[in-house]
Backbone as JSON Lines, residues from 0, in Angstrom:
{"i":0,"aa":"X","n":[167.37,103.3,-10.16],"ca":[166.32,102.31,-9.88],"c":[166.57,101.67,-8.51]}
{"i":1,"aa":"X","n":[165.55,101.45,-7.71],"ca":[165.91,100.92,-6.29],"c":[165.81,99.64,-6.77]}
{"i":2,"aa":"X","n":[167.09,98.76,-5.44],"ca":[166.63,97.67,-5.71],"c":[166.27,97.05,-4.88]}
{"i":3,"aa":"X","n":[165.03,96.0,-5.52],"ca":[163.63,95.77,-5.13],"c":[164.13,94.02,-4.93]}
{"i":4,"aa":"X","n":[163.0,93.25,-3.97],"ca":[163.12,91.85,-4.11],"c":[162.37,91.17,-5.31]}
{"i":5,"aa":"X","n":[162.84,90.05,-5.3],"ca":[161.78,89.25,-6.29],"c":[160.5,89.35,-6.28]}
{"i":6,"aa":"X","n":[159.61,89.25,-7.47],"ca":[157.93,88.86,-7.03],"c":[157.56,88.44,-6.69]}
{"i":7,"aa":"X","n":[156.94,88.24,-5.84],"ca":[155.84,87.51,-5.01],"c":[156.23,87.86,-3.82]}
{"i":8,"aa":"X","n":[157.54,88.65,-3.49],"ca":[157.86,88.76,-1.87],"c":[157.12,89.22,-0.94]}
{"i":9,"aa":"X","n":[156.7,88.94,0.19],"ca":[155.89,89.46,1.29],"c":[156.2,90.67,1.32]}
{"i":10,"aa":"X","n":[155.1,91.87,1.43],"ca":[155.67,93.68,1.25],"c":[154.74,93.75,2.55]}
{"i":11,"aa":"X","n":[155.1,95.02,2.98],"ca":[154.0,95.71,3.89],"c":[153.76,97.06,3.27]}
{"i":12,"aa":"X","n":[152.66,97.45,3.52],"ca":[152.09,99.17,3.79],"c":[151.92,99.51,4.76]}
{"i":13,"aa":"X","n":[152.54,100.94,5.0],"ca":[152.69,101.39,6.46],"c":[151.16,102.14,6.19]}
{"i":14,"aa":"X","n":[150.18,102.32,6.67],"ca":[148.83,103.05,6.63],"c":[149.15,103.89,7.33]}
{"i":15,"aa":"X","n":[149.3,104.08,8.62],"ca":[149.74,104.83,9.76],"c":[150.71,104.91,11.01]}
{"i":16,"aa":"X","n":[150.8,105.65,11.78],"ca":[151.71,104.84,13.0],"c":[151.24,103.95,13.51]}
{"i":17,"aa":"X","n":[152.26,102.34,13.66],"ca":[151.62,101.59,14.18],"c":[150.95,100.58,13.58]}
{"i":18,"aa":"X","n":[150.33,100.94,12.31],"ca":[149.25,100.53,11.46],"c":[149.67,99.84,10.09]}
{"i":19,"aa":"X","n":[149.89,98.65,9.85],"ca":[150.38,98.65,8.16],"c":[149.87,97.4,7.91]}
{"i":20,"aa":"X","n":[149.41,97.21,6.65],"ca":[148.61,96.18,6.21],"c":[149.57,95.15,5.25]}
{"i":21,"aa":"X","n":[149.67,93.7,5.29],"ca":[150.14,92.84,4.62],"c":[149.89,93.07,3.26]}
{"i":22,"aa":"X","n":[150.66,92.73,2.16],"ca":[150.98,92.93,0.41],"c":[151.61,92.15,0.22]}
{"i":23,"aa":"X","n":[152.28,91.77,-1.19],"ca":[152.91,91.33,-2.41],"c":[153.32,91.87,-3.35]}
{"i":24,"aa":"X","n":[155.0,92.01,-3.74],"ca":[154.84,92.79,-4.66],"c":[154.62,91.96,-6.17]}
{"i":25,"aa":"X","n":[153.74,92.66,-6.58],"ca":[152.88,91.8,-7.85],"c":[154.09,92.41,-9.21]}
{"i":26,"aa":"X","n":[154.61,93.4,-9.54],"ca":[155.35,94.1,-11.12],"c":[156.2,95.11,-10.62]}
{"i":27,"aa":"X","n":[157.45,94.67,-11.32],"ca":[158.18,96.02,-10.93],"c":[157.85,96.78,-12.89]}
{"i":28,"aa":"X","n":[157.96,97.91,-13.16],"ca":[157.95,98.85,-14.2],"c":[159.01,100.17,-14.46]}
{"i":29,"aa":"X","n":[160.1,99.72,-14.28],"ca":[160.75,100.91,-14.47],"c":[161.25,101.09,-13.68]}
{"i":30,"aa":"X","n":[160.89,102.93,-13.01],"ca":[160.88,102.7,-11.31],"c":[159.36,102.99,-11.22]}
{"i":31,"aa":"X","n":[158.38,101.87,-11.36],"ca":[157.32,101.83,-10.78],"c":[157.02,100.49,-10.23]}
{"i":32,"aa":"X","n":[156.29,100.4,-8.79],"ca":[156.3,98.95,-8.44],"c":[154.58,98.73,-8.03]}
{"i":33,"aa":"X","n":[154.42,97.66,-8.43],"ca":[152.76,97.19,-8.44],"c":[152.95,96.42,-7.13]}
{"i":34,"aa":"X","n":[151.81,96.44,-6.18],"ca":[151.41,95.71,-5.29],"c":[150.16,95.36,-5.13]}
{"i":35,"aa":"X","n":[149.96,94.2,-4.62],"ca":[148.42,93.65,-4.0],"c":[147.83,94.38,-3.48]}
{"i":36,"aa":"X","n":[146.94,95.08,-3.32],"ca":[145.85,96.26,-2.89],"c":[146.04,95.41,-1.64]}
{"i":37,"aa":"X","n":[145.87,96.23,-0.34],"ca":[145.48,95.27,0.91],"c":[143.96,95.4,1.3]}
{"i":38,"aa":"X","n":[143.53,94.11,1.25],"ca":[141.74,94.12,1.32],"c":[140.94,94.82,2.35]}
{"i":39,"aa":"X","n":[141.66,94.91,3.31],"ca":[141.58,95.6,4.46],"c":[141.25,97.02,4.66]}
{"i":40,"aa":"X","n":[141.78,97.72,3.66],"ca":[141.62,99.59,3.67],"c":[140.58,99.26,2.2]}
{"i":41,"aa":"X","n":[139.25,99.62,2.8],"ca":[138.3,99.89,1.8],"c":[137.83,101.18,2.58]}
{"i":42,"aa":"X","n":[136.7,101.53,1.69],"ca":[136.26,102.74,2.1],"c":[136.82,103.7,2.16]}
{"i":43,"aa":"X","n":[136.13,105.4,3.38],"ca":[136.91,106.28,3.21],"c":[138.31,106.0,3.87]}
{"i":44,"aa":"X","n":[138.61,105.03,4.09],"ca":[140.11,105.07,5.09],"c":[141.26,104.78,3.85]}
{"i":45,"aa":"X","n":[140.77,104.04,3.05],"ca":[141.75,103.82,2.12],"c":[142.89,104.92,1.39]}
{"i":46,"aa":"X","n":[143.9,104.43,1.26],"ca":[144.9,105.92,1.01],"c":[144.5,106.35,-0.36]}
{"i":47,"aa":"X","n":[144.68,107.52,-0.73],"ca":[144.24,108.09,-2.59],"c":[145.46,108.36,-3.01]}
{"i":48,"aa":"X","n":[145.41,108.22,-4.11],"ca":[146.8,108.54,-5.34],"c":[147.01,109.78,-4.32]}
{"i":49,"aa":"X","n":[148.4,110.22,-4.23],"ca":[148.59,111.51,-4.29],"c":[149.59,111.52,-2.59]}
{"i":50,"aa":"X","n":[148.76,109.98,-1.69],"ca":[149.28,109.85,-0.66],"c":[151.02,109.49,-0.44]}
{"i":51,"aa":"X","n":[151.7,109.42,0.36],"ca":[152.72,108.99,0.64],"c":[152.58,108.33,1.44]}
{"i":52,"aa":"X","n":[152.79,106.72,1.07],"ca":[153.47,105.47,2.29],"c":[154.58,105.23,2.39]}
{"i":53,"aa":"X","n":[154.7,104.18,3.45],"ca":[156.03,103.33,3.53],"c":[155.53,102.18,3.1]}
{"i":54,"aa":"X","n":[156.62,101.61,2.14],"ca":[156.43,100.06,2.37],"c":[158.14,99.2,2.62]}
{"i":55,"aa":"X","n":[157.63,97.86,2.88],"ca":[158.85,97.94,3.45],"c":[158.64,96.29,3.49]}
{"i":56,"aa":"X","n":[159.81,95.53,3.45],"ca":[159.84,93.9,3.31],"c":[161.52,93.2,4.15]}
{"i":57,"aa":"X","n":[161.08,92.01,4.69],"ca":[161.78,91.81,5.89],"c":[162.93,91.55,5.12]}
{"i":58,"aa":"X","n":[164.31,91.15,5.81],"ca":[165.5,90.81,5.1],"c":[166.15,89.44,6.63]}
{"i":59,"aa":"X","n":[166.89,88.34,6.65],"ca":[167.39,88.02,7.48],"c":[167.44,88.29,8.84]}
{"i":60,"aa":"X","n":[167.96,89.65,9.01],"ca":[167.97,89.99,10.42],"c":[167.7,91.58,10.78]}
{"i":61,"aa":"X","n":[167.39,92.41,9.51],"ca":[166.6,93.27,8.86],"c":[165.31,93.6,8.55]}
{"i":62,"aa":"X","n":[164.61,94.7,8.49],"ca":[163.49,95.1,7.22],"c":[163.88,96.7,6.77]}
{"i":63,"aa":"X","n":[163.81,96.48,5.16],"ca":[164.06,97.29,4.26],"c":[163.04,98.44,4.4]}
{"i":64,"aa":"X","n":[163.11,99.5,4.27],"ca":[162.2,100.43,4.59],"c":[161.99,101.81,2.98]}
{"i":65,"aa":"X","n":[160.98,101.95,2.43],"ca":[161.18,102.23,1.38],"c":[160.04,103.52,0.9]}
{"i":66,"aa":"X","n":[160.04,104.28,1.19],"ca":[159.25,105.32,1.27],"c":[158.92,105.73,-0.45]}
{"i":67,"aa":"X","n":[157.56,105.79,-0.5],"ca":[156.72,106.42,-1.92],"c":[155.41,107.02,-2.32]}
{"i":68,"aa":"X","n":[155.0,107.37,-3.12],"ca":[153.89,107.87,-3.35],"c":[153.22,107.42,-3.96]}
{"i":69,"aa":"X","n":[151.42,106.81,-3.48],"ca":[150.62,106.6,-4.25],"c":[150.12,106.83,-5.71]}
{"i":70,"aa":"X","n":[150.43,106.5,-6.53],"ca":[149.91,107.16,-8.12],"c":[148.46,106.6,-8.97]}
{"i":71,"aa":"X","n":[148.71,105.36,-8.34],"ca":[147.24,104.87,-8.82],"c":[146.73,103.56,-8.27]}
{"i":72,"aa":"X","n":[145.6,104.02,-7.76],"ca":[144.72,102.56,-7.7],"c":[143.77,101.48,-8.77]}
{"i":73,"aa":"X","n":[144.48,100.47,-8.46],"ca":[143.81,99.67,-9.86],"c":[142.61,99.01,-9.08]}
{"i":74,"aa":"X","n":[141.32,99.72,-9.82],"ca":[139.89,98.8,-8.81],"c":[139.57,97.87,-9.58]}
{"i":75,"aa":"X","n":[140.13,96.86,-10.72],"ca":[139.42,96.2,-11.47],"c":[140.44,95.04,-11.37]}
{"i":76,"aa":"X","n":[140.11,93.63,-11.34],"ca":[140.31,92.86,-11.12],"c":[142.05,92.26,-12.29]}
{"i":77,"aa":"X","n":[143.43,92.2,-11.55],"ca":[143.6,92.14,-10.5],"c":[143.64,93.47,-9.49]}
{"i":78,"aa":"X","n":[143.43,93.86,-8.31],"ca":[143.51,94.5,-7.53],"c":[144.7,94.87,-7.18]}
{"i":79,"aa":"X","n":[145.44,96.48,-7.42],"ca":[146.62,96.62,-6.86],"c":[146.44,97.78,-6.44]}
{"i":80,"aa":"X","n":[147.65,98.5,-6.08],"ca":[148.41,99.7,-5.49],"c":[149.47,99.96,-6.5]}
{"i":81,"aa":"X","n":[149.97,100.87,-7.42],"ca":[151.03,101.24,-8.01],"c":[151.52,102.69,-7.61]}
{"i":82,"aa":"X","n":[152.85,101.88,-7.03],"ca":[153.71,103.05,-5.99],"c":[154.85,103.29,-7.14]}
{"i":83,"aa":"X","n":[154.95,104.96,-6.52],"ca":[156.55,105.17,-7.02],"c":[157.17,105.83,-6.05]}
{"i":84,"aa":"X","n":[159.07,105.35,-5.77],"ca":[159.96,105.83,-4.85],"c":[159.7,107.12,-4.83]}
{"i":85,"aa":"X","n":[160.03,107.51,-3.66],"ca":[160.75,108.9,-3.31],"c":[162.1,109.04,-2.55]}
{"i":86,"aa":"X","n":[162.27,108.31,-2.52],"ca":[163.4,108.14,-1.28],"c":[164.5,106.95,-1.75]}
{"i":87,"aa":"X","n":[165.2,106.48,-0.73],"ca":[166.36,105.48,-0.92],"c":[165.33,104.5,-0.27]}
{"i":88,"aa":"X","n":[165.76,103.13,-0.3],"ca":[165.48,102.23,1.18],"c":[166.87,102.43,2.1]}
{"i":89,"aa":"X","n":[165.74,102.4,3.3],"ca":[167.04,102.33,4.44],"c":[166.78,101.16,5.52]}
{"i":90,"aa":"X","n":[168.02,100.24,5.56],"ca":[167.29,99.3,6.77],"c":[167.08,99.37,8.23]}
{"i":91,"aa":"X","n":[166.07,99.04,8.93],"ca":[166.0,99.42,10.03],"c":[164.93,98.75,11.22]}
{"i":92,"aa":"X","n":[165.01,98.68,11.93],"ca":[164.27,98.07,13.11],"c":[162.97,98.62,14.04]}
{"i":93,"aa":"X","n":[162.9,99.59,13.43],"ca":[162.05,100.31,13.77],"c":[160.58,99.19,14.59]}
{"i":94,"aa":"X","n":[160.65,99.69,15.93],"ca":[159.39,98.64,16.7],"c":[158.15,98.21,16.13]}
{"i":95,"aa":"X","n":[157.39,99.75,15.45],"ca":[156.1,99.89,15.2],"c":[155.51,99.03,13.89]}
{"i":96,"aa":"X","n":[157.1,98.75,12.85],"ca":[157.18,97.91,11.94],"c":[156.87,96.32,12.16]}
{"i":97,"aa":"X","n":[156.94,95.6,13.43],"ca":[157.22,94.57,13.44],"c":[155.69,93.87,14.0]}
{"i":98,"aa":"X","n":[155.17,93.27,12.55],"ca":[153.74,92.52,12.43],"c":[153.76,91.28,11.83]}
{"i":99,"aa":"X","n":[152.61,90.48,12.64],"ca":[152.44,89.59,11.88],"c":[151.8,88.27,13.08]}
{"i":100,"aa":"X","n":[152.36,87.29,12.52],"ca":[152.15,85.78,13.83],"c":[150.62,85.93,14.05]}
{"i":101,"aa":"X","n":[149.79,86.07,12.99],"ca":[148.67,85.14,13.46],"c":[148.19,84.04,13.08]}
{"i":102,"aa":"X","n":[146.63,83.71,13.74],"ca":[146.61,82.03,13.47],"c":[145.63,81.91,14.76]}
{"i":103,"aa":"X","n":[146.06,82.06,16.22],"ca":[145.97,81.4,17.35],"c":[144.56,82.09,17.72]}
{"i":104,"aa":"X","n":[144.31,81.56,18.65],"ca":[142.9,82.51,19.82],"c":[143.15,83.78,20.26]}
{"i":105,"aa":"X","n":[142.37,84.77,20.44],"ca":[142.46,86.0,21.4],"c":[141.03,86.04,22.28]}
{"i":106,"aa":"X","n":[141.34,86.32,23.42],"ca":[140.42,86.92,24.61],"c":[140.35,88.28,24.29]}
{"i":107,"aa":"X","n":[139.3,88.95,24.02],"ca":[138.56,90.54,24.48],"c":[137.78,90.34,25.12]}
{"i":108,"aa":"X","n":[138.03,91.69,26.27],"ca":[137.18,92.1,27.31],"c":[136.53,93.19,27.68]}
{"i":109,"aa":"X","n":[135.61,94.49,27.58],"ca":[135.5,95.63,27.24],"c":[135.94,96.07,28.4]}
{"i":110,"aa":"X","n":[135.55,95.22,29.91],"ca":[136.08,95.92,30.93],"c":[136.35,94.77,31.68]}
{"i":111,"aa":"X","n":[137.13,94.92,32.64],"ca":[137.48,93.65,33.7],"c":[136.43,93.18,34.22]}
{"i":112,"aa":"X","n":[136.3,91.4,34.04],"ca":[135.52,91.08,34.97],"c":[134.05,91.02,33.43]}
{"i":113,"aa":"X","n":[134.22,91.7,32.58],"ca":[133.06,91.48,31.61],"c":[133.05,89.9,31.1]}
{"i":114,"aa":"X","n":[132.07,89.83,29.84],"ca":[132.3,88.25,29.56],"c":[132.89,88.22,28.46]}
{"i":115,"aa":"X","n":[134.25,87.42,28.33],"ca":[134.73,87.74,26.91],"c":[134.55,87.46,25.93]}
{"i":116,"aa":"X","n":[134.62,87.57,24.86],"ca":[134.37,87.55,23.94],"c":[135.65,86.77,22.88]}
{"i":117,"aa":"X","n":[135.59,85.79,22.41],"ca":[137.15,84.71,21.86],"c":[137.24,84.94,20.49]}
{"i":118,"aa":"X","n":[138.14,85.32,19.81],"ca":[138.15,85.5,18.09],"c":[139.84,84.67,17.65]}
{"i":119,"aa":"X","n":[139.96,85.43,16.35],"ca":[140.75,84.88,16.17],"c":[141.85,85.89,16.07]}
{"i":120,"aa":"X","n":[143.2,85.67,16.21],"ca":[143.92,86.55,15.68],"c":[144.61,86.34,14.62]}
{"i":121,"aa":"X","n":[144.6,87.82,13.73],"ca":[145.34,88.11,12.33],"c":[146.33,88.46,12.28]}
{"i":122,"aa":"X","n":[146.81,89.18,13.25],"ca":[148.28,89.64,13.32],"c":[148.61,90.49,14.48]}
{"i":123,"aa":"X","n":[149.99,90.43,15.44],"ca":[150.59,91.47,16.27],"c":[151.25,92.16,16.46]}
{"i":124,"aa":"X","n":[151.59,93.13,16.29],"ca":[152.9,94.21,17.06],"c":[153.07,94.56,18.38]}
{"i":125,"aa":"X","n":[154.18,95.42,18.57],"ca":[154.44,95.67,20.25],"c":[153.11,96.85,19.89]}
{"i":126,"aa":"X","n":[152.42,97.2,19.24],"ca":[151.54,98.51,19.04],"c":[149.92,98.1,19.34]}
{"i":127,"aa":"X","n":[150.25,97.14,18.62],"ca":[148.67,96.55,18.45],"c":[148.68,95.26,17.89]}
{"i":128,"aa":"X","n":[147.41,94.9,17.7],"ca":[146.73,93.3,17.17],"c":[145.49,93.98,16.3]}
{"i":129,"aa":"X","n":[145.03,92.72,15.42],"ca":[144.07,92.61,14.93],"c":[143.21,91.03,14.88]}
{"i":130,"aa":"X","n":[142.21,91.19,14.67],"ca":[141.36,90.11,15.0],"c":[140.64,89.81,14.62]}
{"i":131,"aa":"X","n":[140.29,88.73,13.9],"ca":[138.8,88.74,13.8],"c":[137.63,88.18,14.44]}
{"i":132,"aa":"X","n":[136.61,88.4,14.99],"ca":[135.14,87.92,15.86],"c":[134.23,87.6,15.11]}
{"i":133,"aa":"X","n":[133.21,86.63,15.45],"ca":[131.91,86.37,14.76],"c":[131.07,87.55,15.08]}
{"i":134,"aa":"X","n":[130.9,88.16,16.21],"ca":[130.09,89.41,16.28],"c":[131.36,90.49,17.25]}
{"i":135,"aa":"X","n":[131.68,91.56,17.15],"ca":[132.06,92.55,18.58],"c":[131.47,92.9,19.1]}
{"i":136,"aa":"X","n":[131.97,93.35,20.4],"ca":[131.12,93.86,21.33],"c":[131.17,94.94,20.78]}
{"i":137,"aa":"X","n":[130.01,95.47,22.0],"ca":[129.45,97.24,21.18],"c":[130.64,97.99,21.71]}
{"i":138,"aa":"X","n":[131.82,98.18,21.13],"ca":[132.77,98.84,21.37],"c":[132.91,99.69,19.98]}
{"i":139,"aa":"X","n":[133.29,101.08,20.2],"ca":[133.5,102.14,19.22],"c":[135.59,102.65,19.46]}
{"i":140,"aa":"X","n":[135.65,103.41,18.81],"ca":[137.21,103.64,18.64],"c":[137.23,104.96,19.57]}
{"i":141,"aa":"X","n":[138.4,104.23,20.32],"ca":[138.62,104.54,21.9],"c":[138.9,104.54,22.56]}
{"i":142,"aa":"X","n":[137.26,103.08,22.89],"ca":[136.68,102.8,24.05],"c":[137.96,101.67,24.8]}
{"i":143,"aa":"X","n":[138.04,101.77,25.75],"ca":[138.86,100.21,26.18],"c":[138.71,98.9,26.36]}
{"i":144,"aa":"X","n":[140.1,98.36,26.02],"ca":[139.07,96.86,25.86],"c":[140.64,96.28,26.94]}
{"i":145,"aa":"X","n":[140.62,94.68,27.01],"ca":[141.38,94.01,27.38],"c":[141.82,92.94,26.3]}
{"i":146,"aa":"X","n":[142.78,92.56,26.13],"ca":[143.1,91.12,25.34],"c":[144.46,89.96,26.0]}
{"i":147,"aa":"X","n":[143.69,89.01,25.9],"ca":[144.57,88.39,26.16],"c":[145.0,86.83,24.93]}
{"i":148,"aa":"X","n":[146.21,86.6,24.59],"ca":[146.73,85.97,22.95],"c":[147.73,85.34,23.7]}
{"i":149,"aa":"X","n":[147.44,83.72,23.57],"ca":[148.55,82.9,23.85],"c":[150.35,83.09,22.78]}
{"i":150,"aa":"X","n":[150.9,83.02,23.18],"ca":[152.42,82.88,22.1],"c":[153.35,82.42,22.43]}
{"i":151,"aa":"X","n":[153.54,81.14,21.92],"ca":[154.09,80.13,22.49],"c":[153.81,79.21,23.91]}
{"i":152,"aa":"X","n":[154.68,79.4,24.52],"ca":[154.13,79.08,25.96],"c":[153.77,79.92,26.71]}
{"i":153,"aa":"X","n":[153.06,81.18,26.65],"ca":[153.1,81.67,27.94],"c":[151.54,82.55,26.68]}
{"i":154,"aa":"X","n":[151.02,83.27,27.84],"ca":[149.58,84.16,27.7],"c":[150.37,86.22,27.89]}
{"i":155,"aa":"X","n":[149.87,86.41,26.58],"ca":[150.67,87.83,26.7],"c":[149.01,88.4,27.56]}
{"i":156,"aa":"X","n":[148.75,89.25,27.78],"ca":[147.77,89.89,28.41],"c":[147.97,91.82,27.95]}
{"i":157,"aa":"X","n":[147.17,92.58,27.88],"ca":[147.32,93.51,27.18],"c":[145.96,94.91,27.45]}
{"i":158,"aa":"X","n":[146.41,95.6,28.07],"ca":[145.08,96.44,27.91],"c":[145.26,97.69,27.23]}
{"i":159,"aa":"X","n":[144.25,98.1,26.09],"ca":[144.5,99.11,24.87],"c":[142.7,99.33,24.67]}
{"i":160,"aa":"X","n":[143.43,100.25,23.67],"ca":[141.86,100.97,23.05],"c":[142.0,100.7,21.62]}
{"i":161,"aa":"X","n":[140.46,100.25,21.27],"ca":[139.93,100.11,19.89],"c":[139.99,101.44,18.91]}
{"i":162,"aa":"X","n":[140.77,100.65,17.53],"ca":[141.3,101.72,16.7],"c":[140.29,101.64,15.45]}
{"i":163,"aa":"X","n":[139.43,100.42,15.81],"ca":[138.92,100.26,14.59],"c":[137.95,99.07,14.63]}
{"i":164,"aa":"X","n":[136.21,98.89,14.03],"ca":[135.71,97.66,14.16],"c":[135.17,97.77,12.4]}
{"i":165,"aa":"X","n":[135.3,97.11,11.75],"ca":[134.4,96.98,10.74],"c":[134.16,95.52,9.88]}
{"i":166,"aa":"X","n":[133.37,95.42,9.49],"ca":[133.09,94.28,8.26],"c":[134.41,93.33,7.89]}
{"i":167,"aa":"X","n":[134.52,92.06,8.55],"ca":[136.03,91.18,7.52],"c":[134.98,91.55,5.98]}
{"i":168,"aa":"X","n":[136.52,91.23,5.28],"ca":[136.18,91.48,3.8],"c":[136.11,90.0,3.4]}
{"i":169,"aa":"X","n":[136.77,89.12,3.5],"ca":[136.92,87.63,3.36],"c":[136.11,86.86,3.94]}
{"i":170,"aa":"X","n":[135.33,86.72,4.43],"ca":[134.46,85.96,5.6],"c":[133.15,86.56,6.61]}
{"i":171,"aa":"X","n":[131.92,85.88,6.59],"ca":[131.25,86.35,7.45],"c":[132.42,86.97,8.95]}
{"i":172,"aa":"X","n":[131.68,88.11,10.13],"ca":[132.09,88.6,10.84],"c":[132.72,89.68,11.0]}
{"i":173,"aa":"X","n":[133.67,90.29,11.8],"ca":[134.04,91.39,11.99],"c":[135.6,91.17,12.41]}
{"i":174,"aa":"X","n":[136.39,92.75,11.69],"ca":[137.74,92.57,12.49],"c":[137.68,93.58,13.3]}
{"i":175,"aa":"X","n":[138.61,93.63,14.33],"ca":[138.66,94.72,15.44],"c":[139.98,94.86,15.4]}
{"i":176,"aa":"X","n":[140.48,95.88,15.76],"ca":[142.23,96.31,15.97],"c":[142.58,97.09,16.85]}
{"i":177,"aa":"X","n":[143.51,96.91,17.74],"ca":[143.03,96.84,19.18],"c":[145.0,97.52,19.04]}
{"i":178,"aa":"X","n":[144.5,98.9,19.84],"ca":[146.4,99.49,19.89],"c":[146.55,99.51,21.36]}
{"i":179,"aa":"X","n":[147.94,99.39,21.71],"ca":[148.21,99.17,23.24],"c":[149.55,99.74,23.27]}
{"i":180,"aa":"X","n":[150.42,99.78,24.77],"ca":[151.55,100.11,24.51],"c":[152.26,99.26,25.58]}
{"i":181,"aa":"X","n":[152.97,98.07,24.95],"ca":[153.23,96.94,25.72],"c":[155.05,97.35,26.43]}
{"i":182,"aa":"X","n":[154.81,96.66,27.47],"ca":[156.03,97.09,28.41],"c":[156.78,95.97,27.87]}
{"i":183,"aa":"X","n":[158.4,96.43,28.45],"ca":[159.14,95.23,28.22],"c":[159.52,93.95,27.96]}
{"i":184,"aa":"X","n":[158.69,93.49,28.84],"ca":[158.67,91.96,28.83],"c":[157.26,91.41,27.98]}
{"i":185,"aa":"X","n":[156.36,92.28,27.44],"ca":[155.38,92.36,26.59],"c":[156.12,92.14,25.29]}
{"i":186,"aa":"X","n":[156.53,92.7,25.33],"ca":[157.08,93.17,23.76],"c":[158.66,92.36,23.14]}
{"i":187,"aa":"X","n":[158.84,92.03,24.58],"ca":[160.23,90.63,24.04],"c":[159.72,89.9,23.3]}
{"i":188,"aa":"X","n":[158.35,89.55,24.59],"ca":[157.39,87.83,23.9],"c":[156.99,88.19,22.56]}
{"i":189,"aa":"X","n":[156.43,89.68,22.44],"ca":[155.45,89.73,21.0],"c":[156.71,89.59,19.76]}
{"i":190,"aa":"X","n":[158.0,90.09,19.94],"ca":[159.09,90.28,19.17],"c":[159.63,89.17,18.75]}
{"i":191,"aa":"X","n":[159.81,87.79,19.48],"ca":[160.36,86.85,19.46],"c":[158.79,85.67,18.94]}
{"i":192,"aa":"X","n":[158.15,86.36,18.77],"ca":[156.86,85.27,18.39],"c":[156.97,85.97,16.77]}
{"i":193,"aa":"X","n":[157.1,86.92,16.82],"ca":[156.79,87.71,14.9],"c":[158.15,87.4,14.64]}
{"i":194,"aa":"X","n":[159.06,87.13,14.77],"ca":[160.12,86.97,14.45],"c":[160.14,85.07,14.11]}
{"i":195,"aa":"X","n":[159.97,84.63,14.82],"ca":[159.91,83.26,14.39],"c":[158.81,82.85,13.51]}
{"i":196,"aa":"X","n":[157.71,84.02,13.22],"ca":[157.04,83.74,12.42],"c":[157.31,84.57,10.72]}
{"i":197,"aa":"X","n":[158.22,85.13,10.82],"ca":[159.12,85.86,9.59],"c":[159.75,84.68,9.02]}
{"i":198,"aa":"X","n":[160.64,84.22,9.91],"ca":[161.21,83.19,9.37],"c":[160.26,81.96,8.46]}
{"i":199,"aa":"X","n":[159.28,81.64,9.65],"ca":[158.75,80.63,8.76],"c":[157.62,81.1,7.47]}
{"i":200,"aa":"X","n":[157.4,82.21,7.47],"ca":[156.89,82.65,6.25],"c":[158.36,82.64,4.87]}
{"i":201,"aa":"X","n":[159.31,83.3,5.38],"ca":[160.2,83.17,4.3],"c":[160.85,81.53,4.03]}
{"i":202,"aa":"X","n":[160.8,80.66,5.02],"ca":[161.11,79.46,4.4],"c":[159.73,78.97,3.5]}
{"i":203,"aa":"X","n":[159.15,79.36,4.13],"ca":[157.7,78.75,2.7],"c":[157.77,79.42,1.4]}
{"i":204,"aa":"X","n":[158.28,80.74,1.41],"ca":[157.81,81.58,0.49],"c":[159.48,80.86,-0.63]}
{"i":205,"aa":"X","n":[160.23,80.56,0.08],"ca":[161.88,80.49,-0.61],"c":[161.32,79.11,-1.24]}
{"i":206,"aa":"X","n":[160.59,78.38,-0.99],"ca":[160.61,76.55,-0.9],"c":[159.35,76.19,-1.39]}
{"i":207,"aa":"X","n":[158.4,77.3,-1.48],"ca":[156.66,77.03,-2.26],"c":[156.96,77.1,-3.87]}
């Protein structure tokens, strides 16, 4: 049996490279583990029984990395994912893993010099962001955009292509997810902003 954190711990799903959507793990069963469906993968994008993810949940100065296979989706209220291992967990640092820290404003721009467009942001990696807007621009998956996301003191700035625009599920508007490939000093700031925001998710989550 792997061993797993307590319930309610913050989980991720890896969807793709780059790509992984926030969870909970809701039941462990054996070796079967229930999670929060992530609201986010509806439609045809959503993974089917049969798929193999990662999921994976932070540790101190760590994240646990835990590879399995889809077996069933529960569509009826509560909403989950029930995974089973294939693998060990192994810990690791892996870049593409490291999401999260939203809250604040984002600037999109489709091209320099266009008029931007201000949303909010949901979450960042050194890979990408996501966002949500009251309307997007007519941008398709691709096309290029610009962003620019305050963190902390300073304005990260960022130019990437749209991976994705569709319907928020929670709220009038739209999310957009925007992949880039941030240089060094990009990716300190984005590292040291999700990182201080790990922490303060796990002091809430230890202390709620």
């Amino acid at each position: 049996m792997v061993d797993l954190p307590r319930v309610g711990t913050p989980m991720y799903v890896v969807h793709a490279e780059g790509v992984n959507y926030r969870s909970r793990l809701e039941a462990v069963d054996g070796n079967k583990l229930s999670l929060a469906a992530p609201l986010e993968t509806t439609g045809p994008e959503q993974p089917r029984p049969g798929h193999q993810l990662d999921v994976f949940w932070a540790l101190p100065r760590a994240r646990v990395i835990l590879p399995c296979r889809l077996i069933e989706v529960v569509d009826n209220a509560p909403f989950r994912w029930v995974l089973e291992p294939i693998g060990t967990p192994k810990q690791s640092n892996r870049r593409e893993y490291v999401r999260g820290g939203g809250g604040g404003p984002v600037r999109l721009a489709a091209e320099e010099g266009a008029e931007a467009v201000v949303g909010r942001l949901l979450d960042i990696s050194e890979g990408g962001l996501r966002c949500w807007v009251a309307r997007a621009p007519q941008v398709g998956t691709g096309d290029k955009m610009q962003a620019s996301v305050p963190l902390g003191r300073r304005d990260v700035e960022v130019d990437g292509a749209v991976l994705s625009v569709r319907d928020a599920y929670d709220e009038p508007g739209q999310h957009l997810i925007l992949t880039f490939a941030a240089g060094e000093r990009v990716a300190k700031a984005i590292r040291q902003h999700v990182f201080a925001w790990e922490i303060s998710e796990r002091r809430r989550f230890e202390h709620g």
